[in-house]
N, C-alpha and C positions, 0 to 999 in steps of 0.2 A: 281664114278670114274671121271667123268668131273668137280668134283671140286678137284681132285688134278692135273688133266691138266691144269685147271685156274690156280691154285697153282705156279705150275712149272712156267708156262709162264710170270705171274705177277710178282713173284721171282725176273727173269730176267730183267724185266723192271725195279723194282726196284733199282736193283744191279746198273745199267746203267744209270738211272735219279739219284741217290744216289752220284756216281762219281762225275755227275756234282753238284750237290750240295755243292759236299765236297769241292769243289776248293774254294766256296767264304765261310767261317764259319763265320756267324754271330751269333752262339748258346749263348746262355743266359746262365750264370753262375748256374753251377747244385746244389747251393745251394738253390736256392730260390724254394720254395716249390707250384710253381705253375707252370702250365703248359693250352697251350690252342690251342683248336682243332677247326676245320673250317668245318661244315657241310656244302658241296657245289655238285652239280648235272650239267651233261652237259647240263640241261633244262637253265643254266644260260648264260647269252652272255659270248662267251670265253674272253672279251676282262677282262670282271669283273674277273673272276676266274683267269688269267693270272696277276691282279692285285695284287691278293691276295696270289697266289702261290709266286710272287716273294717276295713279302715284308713279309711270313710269316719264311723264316730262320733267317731274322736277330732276332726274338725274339723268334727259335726255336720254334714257331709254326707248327701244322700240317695241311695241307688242305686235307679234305677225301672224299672220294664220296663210297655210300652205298655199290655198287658194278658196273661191266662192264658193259655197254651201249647194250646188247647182248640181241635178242629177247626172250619170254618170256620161251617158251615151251626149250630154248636153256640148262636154268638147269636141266632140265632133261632128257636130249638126254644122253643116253650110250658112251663112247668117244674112250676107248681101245678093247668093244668087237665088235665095230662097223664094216660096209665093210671103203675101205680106203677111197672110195668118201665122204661118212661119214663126217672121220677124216679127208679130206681134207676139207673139208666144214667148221668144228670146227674151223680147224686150219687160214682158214682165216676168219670167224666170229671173234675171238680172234683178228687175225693181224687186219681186220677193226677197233675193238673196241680201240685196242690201240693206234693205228694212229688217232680216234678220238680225246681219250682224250690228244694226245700230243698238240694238239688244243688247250688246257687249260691251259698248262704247260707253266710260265713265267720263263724268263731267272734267272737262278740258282735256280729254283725251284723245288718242287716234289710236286704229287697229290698220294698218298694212297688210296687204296681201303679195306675198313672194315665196315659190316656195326652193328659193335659191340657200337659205339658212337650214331648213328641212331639209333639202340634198347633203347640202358640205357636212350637215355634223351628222348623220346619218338616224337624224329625228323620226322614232315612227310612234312613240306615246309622247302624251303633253301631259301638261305644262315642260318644259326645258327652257333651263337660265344660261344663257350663252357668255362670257365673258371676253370681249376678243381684245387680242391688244394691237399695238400697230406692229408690220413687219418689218424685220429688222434688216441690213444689208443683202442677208443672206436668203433672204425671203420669206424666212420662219415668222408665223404671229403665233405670241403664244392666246391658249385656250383653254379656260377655265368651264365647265360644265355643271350644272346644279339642276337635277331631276326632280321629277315630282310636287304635288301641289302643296307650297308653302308659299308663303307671303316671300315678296321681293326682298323686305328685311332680313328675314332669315337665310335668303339664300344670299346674299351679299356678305350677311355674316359669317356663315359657310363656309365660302373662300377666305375671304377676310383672316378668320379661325387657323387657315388652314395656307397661309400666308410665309414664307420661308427670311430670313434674315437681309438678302438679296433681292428682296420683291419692296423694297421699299415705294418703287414709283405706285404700283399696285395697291399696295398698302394705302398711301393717301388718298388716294382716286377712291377706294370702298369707304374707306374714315369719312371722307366727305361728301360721299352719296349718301352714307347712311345719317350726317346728320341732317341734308337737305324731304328727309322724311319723317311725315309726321309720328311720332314717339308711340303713339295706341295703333301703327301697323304691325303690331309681331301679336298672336297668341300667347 
């Protein structure tokens, strides 16, 4: 039951950081068959993840964190059959958690909570640059991987770098992410 209270609440937050987002659309044209997600944690200085949240809509990127910053025994607290001190307790553990992570959150940006990306690529340090592409007949997507705290720029160029004669579709999709970012993101 306390993960559809998170649910509910997230939702919300969601819906709310989404608005702002919408106002600046940078999305990347939904033809290109790649798409790239951002392992990030509030273990990270918010100034970096506020980096990365902002500069990840102009290439339709996503920044995720595993889950809510919420102590531990917190998933498993009962939430709806609980007394109300309880649920008032939840409810501002939640409200902290959130107001954490808007700490992270760069102007017209969004951070995501799922930790479905943290599973599949078997993420247990951050930052991690996900590259996914779509799957092919045979079910295979391919998966580009970029570790470690570096700007988005760099780790696009990374792959990019590192790019085979046959990755053409890949090729334009990074060429083009990296010119829809501002030129003073790389060190």
């Amino acid at each position: 039951m306390a993960s559809k209270f998170l649910s509910l609440v997230f939702i919300a937050f969601l819906a709310a950081s989404s608005r702002q987002a919408m106002a600046l659309d940078f999305s990347m044209p939904h033809s290109l068959p790649y798409r790239v997600r951002i392992a990030v944690s509030t273990s990270l200085a918010p100034e970096y993840v506020r980096s990365l949240t902002s500069q990840a809509p102009r290439i339709g990127a996503e920044v995720i964190l595993r889950g809510l910053p919420v102590s531990e025994d917190f998933e498993n607290a009962a939430h709806f059959g609980a007394s109300r001190e309880t649920q008032q307790a939840n409810r501002l553990a939640v409200h902290q958690a959130l107001m954490n992570i808007g700490r992270f959150v760069g102007e017209g940006g969004q951070l995501l909570i799922s930790p479905d990306p943290f599973e599949a690529y078997g993420v247990k340090g951050v930052p991690v640059f996900v590259i996914e592409g779509r799957q092919d007949s045979s079910g295979a997507a391919p998966v580009y991987i970029v570790r470690g705290q570096v700007t988005l720029r760099r780790a696009l160029r990374h792959v990019l770098s590192r790019t085979g004669r046959d990755e053409r579709e890949l090729s334009a999709f990074l060429t083009e992410a990296l010119e829809r970012l501002p030129a003073g993101a790389e060190p």
